[in-house]
N, C-alpha and C positions, 0 to 999 in steps of 0.2 A: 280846714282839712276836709277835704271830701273822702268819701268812702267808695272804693272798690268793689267789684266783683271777689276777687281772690280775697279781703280784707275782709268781707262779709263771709267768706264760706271758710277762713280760719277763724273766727269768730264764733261761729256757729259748729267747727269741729271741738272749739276748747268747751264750748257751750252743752255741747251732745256727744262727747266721747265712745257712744255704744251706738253710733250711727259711723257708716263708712263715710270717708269724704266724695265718693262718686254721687252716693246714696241723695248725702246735701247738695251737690255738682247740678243734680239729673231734675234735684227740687225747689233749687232755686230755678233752673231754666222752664219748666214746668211753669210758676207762680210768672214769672215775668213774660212767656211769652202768651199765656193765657190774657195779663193785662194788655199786651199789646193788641193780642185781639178782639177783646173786648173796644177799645178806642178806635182799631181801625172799622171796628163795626158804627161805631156811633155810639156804646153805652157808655153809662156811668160806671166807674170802677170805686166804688166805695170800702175802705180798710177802715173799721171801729178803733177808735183810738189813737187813729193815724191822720187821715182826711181822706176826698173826694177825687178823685182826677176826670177828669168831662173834657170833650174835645168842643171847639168852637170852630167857624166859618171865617176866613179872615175872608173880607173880599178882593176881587180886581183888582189894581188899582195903577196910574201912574206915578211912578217916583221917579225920583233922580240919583245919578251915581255924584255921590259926592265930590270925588276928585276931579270930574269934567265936567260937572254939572246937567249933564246930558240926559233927556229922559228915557225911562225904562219902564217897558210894562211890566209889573209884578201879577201872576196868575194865582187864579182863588187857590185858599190851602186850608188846611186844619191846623188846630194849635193846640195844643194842650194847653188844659186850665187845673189849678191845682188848688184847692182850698182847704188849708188845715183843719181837723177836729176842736172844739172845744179844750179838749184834755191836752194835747199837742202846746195847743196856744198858752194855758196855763204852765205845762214844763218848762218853755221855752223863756216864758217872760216872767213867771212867780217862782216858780219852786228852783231851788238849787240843787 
């Protein structure tokens, strides 16, 4: 089950009842479009307890379409890179 937008900020209104839901609307947009900026700058976006996110350099490259076999050049890009915290890693695979 993935997790939403709208899912996250009724989550966080049952969570923090004495905060308006625009209030969590306005900071969750806030925390996510700061990460984005961060990544399209080039930094590391580091959450304690969460993990890393770092962007990478994919290069050039020729490939092919599958279904015709045909080549295609694929142009350099960024990718996000995503490496779990320590603690993450232990919730996910030890603790219940």
């Amino acid at each position: 089950m993935a997790i939403v937008k709208s899912k996250l900020l009724k989550q966080l209104s049952q969570n923090y009842p004495n905060f308006l839901k625009k209030d969590l609307d306005k900071f969750t947009e806030i925390i996510l479009n700061e990460i984005k900026r961060a990544l399209r700058r080039g930094d590391r976006v580091e959450l304690r307890g969460f993990g890393v996110f770092s962007t990478k350099i994919q290069k050039a490259r020729i490939s092919r379409n599958p279904k015709t076999g045909e080549k295609v050049n694929t142009p350099q890009k960024k990718t996000i890179n995503f490496k779990m915290s320590k603690e993450l890693f232990k919730k996910l695979n030890y603790e219940e």
